[in-house]
The first five atom37 places (N, CA, C, CB, O) and aatype in JSON, in Angstrom:
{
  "aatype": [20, 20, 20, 20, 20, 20, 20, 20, 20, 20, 20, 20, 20, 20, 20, 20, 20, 20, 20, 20, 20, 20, 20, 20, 20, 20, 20, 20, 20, 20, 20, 20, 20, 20, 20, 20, 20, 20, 20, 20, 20, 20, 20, 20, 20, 20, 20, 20, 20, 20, 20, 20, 20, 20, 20, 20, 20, 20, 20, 20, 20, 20, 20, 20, 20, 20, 20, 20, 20, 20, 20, 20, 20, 20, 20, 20, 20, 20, 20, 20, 20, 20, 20, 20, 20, 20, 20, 20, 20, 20, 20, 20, 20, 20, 20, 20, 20, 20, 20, 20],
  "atom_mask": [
    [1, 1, 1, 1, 1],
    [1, 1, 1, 1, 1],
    [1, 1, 1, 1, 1],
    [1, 1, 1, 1, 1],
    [1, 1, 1, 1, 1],
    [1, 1, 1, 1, 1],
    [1, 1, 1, 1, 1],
    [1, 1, 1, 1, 1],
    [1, 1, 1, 1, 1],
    [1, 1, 1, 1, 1],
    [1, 1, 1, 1, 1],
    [1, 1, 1, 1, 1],
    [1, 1, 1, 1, 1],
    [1, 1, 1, 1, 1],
    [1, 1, 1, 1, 1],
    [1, 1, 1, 1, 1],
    [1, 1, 1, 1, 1],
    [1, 1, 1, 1, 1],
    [1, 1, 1, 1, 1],
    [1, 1, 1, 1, 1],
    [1, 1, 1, 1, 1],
    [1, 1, 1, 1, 1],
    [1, 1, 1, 1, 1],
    [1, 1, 1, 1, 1],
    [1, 1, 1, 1, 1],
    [1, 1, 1, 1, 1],
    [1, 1, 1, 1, 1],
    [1, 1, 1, 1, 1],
    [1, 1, 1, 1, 1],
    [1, 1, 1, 1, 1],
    [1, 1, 1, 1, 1],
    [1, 1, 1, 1, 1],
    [1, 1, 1, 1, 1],
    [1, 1, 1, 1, 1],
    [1, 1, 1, 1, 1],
    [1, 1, 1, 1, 1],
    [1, 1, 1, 1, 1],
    [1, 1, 1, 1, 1],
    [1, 1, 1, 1, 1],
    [1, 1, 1, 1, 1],
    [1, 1, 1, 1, 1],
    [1, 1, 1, 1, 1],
    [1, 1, 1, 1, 1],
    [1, 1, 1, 1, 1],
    [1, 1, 1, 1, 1],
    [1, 1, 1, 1, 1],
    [1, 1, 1, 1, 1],
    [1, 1, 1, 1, 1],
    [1, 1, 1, 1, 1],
    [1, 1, 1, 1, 1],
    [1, 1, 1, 1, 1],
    [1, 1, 1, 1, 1],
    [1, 1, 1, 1, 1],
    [1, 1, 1, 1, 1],
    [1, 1, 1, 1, 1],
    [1, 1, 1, 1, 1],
    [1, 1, 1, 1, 1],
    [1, 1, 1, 1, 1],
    [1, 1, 1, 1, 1],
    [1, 1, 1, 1, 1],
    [1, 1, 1, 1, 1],
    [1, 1, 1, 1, 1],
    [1, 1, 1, 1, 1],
    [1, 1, 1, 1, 1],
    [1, 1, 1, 1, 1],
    [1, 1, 1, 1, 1],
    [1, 1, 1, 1, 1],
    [1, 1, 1, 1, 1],
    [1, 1, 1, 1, 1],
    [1, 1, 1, 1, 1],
    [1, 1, 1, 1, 1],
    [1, 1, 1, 1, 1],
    [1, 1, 1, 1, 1],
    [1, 1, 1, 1, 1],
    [1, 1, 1, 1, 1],
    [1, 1, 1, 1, 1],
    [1, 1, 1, 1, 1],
    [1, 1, 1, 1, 1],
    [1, 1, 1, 1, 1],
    [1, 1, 1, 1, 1],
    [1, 1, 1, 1, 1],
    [1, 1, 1, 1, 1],
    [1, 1, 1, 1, 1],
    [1, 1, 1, 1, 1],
    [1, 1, 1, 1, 1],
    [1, 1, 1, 1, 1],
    [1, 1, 1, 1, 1],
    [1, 1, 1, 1, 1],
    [1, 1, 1, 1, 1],
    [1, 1, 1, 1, 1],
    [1, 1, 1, 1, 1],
    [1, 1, 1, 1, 1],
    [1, 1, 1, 1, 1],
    [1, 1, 1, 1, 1],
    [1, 1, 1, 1, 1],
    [1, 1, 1, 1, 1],
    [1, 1, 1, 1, 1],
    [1, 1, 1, 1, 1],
    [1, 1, 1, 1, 1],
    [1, 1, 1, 1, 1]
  ],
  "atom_positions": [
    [[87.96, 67.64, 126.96], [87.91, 68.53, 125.82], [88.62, 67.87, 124.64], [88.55, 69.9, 126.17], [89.49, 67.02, 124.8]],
    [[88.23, 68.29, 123.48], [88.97, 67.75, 121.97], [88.79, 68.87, 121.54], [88.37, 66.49, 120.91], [88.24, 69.91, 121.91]],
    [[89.59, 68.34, 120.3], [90.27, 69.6, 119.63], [89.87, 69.22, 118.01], [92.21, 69.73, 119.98], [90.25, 68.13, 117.59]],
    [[89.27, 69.91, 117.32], [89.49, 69.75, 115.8], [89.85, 71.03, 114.86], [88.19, 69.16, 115.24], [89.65, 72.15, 115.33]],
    [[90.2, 70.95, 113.99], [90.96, 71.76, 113.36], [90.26, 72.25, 112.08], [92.2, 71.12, 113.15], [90.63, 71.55, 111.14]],
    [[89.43, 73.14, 111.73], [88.54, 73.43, 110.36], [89.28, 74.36, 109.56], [87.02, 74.09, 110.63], [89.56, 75.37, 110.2]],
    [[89.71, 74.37, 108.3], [90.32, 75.89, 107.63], [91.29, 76.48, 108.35], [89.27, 77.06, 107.5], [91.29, 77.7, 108.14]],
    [[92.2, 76.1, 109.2], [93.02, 76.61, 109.91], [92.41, 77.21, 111.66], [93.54, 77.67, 108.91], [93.09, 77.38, 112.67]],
    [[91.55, 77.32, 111.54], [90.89, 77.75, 112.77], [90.64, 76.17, 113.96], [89.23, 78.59, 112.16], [89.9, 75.19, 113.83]],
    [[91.3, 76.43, 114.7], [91.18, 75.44, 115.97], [90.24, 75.84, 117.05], [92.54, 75.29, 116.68], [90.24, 76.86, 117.74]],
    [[89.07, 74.33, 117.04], [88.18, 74.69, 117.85], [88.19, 73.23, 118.69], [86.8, 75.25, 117.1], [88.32, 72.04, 118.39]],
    [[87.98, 74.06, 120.02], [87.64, 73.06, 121.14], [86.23, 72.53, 121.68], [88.18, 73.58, 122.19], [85.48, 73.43, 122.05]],
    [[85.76, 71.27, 121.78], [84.57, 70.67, 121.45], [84.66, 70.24, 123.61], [84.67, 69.08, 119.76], [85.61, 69.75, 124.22]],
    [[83.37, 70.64, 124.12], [83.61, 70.16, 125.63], [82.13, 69.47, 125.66], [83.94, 71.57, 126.97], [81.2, 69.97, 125.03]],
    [[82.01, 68.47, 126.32], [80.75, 67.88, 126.82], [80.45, 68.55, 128.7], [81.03, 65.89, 126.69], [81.13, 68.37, 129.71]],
    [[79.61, 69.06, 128.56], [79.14, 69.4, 130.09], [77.96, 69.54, 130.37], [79.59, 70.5, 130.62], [77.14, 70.16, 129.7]],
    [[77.73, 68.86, 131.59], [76.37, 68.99, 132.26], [75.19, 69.48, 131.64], [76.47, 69.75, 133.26], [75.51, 70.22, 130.71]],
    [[74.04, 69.38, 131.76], [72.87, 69.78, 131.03], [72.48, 71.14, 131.64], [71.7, 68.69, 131.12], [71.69, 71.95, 131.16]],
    [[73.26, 71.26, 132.92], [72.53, 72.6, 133.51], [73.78, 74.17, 133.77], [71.78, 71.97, 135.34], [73.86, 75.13, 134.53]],
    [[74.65, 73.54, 132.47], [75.73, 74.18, 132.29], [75.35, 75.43, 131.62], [76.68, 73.41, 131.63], [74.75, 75.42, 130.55]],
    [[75.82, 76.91, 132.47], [75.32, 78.32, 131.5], [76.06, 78.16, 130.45], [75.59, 79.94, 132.09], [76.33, 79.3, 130.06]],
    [[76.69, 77.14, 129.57], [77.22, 77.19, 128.39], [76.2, 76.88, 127.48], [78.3, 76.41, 128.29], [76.21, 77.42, 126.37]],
    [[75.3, 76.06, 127.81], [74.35, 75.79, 126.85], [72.9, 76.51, 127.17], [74.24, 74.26, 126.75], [71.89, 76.03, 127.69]],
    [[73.19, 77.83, 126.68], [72.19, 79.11, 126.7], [72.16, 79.56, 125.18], [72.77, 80.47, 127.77], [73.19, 79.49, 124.51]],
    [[71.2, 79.94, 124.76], [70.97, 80.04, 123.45], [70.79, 81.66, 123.74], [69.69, 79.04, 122.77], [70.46, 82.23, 124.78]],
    [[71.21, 82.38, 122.02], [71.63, 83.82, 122.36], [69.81, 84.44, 122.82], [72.59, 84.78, 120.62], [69.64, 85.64, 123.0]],
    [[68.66, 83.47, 122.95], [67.24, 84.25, 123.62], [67.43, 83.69, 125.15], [65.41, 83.67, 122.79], [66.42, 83.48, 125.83]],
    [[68.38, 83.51, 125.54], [68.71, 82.77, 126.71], [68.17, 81.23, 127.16], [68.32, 83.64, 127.66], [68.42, 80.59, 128.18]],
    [[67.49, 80.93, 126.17], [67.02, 79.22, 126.42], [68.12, 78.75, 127.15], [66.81, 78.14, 124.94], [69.34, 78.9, 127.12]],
    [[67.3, 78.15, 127.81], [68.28, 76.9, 128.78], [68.35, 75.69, 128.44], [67.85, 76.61, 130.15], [67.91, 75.53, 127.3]],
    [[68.73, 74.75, 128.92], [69.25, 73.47, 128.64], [68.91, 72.74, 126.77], [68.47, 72.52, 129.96], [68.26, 71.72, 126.51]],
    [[69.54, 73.59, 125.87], [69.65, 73.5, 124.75], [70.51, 72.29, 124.69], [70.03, 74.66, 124.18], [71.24, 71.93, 125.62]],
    [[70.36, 71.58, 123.38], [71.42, 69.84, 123.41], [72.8, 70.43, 123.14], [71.01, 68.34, 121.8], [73.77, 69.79, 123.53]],
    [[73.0, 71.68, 122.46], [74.25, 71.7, 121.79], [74.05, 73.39, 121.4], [74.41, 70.42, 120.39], [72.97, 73.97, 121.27]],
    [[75.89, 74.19, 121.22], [75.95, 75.35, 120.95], [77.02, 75.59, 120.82], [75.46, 76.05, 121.57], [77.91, 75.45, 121.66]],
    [[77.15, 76.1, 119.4], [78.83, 76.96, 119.05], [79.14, 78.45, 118.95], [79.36, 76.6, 117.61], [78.66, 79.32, 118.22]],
    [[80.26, 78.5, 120.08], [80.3, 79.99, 120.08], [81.48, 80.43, 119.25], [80.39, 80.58, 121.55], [82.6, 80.04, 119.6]],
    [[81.31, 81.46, 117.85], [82.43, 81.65, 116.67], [83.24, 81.78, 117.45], [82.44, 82.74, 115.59], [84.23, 81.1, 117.73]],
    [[82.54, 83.39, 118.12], [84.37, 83.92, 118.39], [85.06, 82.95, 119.03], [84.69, 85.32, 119.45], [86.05, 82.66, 118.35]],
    [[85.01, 82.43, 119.84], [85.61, 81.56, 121.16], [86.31, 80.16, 120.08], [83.95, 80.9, 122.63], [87.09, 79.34, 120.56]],
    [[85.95, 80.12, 118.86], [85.58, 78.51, 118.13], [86.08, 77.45, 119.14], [86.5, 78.17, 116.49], [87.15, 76.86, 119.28]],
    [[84.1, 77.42, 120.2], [84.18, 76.56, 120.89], [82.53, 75.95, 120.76], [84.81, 77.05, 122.21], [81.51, 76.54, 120.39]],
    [[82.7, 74.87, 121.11], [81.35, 73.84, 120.67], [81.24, 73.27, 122.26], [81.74, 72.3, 119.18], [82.1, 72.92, 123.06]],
    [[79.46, 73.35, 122.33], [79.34, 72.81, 123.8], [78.09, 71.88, 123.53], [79.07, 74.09, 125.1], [77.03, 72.17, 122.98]],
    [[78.56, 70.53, 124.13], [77.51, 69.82, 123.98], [77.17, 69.06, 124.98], [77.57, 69.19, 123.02], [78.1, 68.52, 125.59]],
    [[75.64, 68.78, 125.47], [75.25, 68.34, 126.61], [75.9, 66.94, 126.59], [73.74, 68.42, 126.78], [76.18, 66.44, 125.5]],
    [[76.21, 66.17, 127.93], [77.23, 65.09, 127.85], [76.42, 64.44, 128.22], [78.5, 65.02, 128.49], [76.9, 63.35, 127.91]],
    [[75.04, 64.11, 128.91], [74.2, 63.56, 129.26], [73.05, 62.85, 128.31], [73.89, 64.33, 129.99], [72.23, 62.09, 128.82]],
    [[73.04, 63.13, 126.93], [72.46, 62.49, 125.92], [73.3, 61.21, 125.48], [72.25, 63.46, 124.83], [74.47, 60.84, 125.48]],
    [[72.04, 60.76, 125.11], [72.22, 59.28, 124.56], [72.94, 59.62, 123.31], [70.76, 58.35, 124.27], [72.94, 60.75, 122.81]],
    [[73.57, 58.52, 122.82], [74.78, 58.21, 121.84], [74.13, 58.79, 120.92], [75.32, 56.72, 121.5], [74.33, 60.0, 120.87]],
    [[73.42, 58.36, 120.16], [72.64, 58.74, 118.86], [71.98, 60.23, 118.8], [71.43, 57.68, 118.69], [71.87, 60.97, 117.82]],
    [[71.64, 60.39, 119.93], [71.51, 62.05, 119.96], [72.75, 62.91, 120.1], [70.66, 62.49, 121.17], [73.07, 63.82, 119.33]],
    [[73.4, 62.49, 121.18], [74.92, 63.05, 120.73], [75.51, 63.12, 119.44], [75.87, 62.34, 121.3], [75.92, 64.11, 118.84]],
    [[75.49, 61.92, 119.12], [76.2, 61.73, 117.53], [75.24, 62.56, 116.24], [76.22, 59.76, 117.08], [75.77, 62.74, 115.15]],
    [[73.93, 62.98, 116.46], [73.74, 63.75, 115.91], [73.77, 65.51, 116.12], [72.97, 63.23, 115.68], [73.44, 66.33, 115.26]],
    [[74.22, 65.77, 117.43], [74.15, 67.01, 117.8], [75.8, 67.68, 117.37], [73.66, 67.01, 119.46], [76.06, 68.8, 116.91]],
    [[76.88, 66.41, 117.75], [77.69, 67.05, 117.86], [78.02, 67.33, 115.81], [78.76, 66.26, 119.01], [78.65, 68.3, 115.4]],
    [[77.5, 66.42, 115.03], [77.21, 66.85, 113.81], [76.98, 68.14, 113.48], [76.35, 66.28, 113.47], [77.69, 68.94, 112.87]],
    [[75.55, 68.28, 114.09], [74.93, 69.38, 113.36], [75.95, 70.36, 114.23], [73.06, 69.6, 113.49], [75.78, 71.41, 113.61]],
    [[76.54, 70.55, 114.88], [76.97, 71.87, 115.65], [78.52, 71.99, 114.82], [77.08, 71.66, 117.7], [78.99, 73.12, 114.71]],
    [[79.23, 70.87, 114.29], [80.35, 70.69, 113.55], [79.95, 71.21, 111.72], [80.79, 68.95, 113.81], [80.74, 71.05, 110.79]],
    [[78.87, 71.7, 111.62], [78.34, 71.98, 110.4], [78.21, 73.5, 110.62], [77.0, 71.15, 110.03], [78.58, 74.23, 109.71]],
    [[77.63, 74.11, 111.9], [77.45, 75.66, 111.7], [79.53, 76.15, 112.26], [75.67, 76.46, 113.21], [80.0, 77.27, 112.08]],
    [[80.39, 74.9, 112.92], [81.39, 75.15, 112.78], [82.18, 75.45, 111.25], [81.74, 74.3, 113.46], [82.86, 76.47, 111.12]],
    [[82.03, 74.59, 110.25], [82.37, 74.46, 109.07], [81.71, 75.84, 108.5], [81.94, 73.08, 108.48], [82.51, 76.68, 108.1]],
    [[80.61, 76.1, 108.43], [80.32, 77.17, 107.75], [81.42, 78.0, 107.96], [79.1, 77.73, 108.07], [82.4, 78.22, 107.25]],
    [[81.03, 78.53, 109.25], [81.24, 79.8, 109.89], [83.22, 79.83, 109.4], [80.66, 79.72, 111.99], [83.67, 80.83, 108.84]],
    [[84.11, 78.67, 109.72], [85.26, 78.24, 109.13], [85.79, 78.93, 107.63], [85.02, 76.78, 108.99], [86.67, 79.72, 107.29]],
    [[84.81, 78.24, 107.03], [84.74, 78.79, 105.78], [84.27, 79.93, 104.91], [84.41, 78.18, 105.43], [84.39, 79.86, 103.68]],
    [[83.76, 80.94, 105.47], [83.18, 82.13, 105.71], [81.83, 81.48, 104.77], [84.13, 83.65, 105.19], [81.93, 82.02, 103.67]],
    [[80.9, 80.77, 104.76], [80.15, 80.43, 104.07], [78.95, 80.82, 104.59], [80.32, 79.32, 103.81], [78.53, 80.09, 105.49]],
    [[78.03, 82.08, 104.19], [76.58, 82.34, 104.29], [75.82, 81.43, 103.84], [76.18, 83.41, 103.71], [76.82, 81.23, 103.14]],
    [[75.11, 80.72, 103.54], [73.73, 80.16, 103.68], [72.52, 80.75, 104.23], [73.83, 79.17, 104.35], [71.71, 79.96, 104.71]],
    [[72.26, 81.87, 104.24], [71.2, 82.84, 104.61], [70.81, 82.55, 103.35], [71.45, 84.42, 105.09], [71.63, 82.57, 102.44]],
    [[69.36, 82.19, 103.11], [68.28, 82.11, 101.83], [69.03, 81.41, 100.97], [67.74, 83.56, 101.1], [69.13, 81.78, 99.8]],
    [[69.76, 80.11, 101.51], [70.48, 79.13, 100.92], [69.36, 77.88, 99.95], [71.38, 78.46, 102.27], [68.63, 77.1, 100.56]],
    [[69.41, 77.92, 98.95], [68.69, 77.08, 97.89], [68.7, 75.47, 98.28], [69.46, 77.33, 96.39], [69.11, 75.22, 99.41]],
    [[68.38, 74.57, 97.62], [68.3, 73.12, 98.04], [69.81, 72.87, 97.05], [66.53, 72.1, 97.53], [70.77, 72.5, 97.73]],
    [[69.99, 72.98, 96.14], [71.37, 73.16, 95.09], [72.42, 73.69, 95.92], [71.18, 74.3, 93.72], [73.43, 72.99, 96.03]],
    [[72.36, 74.88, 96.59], [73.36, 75.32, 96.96], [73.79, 74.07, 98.9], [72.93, 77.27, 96.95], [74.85, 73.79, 99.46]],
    [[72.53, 73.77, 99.19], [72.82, 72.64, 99.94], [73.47, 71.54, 100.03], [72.22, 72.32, 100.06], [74.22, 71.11, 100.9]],
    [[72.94, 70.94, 98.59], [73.43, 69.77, 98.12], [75.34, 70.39, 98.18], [72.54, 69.31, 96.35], [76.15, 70.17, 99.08]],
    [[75.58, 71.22, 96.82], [76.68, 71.98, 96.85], [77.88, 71.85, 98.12], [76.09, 73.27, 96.8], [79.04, 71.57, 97.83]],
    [[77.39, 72.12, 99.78], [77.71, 72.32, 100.34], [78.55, 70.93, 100.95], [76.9, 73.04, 100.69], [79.74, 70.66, 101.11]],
    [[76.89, 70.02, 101.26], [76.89, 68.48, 101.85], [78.66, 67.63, 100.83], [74.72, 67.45, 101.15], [79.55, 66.94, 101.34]],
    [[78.54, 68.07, 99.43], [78.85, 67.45, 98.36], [80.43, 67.82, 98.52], [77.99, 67.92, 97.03], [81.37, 67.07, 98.25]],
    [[80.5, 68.89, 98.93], [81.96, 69.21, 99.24], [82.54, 69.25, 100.11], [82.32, 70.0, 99.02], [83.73, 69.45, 99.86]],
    [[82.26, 69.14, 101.26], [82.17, 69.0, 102.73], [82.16, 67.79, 103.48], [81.14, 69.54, 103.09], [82.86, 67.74, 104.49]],
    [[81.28, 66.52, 103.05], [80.83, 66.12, 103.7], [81.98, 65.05, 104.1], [79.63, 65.92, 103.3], [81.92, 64.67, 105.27]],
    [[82.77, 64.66, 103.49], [84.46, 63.81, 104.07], [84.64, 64.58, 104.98], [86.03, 63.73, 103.06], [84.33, 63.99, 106.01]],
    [[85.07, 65.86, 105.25], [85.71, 66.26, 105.88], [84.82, 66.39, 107.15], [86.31, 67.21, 105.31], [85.53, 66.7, 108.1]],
    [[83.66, 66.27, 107.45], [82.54, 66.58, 108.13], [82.62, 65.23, 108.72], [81.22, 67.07, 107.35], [82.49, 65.38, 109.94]],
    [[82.75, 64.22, 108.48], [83.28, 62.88, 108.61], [84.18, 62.53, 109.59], [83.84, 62.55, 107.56], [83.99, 61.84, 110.59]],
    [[85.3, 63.15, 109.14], [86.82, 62.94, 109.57], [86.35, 63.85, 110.72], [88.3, 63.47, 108.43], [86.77, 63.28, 111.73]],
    [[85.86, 64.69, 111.0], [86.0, 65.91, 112.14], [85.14, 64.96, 113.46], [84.99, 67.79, 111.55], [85.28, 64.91, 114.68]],
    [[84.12, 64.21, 112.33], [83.07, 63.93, 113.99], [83.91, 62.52, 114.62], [80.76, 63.34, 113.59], [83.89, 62.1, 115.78]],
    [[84.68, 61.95, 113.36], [85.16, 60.8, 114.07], [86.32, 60.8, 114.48], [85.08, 59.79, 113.47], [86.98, 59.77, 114.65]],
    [[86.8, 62.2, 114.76], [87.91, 62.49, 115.48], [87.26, 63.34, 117.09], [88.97, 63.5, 114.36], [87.87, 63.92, 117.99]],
    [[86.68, 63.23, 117.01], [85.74, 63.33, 118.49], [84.97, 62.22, 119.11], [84.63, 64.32, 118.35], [84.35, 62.4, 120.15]]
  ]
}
């Protein structure tokens, strides 16, 4: 397990098995690559992917972490308000994955 730290909120990042009930999606999908649960601020990512898929999963799942961190909606979020986001974020989005 690792640990990163967003806005004051500490979340724990675990790699496990592909056939782990952690990686159930809230329609119950199974063996999903990756999943963050707020309340818990815990991130689960299949440990069985290749580097480059990892390194992009545990990204994208460190991004709905950051939102959610930052109380930031993006519901009917614009390409501006994207950029916006990437533009202010994205060091720290950095520092988080390469501290995992």
């Amino acid at each position: 397990m690792k640990t990163v730290k967003i806005n004051g909120l500490k979340w724990k990042i675990f790699f496990v098995a592909s056939e782990s009930p952690k990686l159930t999606d809230e329609d119950n999908k199974r063996n999903i690559l990756g999943i963050t649960y707020f309340r818990e601020c815990e991130i689960y990512i299949d440990k069985s992917l290749n580097k480059p898929l990892r390194r992009q999963t545990v990204i994208h799942e460190l991004v709905h972490a950051l939102l959610f961190s930052y109380g930031i909606d993006i519901e009917g979020a614009t390409e501006e308000n994207v950029c916006d986001l990437i533009g202010a974020h994205l060091d720290e989005l950095v520092k988080l994955k390469e501290a995992i």
